[in-house]
N, C-alpha and C positions, 0 to 999 in steps of 0.2 A: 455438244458442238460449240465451239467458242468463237468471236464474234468475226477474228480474222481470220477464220476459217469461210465464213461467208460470203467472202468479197474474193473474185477471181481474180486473176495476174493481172489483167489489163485494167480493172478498178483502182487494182493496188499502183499499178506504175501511173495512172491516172492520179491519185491522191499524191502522191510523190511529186511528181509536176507543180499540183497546185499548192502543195506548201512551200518548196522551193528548197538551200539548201539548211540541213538541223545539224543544229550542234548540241550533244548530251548537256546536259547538267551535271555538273557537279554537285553530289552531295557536300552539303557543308559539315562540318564535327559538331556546330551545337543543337542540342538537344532540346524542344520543348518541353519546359516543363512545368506540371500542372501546381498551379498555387495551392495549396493545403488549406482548409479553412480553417478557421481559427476553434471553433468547437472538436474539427477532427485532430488538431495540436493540443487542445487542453482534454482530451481523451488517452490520446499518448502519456500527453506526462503523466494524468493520473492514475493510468496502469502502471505507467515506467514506478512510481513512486509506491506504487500498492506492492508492485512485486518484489521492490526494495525492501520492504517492509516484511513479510514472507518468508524474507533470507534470513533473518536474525531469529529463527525458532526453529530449534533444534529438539529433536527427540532422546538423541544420545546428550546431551548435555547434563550434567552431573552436576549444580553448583555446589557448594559446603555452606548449607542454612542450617541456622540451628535447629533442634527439633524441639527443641526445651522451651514451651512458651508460647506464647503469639508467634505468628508466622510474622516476619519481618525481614526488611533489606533496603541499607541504605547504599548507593554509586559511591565507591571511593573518595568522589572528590567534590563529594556533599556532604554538608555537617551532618552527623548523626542525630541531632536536633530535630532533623524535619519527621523522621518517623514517628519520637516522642509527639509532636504536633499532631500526625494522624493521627493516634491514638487516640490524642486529649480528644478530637472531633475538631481542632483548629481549624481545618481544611472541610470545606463543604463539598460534596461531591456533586458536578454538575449536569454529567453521563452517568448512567448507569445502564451496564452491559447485563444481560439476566443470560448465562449458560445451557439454564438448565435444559434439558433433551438432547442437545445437541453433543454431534459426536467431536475424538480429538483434532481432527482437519478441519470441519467447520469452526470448531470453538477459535482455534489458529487465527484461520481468516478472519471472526468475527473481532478477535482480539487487537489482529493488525488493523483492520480497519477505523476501530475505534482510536487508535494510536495515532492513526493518522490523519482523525480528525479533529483532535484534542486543535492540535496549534490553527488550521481552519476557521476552527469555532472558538482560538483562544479560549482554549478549556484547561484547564493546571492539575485538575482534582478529578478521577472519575472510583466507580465503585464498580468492581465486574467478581458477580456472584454467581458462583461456581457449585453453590450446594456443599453439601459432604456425601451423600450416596453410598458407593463403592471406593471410596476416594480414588478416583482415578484421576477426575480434574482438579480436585484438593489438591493433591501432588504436581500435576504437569502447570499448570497454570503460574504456579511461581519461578519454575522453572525455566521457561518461555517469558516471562517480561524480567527476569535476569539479563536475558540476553538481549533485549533492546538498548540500544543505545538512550533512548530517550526517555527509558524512565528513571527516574531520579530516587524513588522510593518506594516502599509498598509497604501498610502496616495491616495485621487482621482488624477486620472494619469494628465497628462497635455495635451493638445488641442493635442499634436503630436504624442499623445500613445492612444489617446481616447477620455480624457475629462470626462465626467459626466458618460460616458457609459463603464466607464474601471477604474482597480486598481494597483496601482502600490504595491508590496507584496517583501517585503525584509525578506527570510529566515534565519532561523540559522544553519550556515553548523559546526555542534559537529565537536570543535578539534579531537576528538578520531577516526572519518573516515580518517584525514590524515596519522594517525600513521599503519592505516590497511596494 
């Protein structure tokens, strides 16, 4: 039973009287609205940017790497120079990502995630050891940071970071985060 159910005619016409005469409100169009905290905005982004990151590894992607050799891969529009560098150990690797157990979806995520904390933690170099096993992830693993736009290089690491069962991944940290 609801509350103006309770009150008879003559209360009602009684409560009428004594407010005198009402005129509705108008709704107005704007809407309140609730401030975002600033941890629930840097939550955002860093999903929005995790998931950005996600999109660039592909299963069906097919690149033309050579098979002859060290696994290797330089961005078109980086000297071929810098993979020679991985190789010598020029480049110290300052992450290192370890595979092993993990399946092809987690390894993805783990992968993106590491990428996308390279520029974060201003990190250039890291080392993500994949094993050899079954080569499953021997194979997909170079395949998948082909397709990142941010990395710039990838050479098979050397006996002291891995060897056959690891890569060595030189990122590109955008000038435009230092100016942040």
């Amino acid at each position: 039973m609801k509350f103006k159910d309770l009150l008879n005619d003559n209360e009602k016409d009684l409560f009428k009287q004594a407010i005198g005469k009402v005129k509705p409100i108008k709704q107005d169009t704007i809407h309140p609205q609730s401030l975002a905290s600033k941890h629930k905005v840097k939550q955002q982004k860093e999903k929005k940017e995790f998931e950005k990151q996600q999109f660039f590894f592909s299963d069906e992607f097919e690149p033309n790497l050579e098979t002859n050799g060290p696994m290797k891969y330089v961005r078109e529009d980086v000297d071929s120079f810098e993979a020679k560098l991985l190789r010598r150990g020029e480049y110290v690797p300052e992450l290192i990502l370890d595979l092993h157990g993990l399946k092809q979806q987690e390894s993805k995520q783990e992968i993106a995630a590491l990428i996308a904390a390279c520029p974060k933690q201003h990190v250039n170099c890291v080392c993500i050891i994949h094993g050899i096993g079954n080569r499953i992830l021997k194979n997909k693993v170079p395949h998948w940071l082909v397709q990142h736009p941010d990395v710039m290089a990838f050479h098979q690491a050397p006996l002291e970071h891995g060897g056959e069962g690891a890569l060595l991944v030189l990122i590109d940290l955008k000038d435009d985060f230092f100016c942040k």
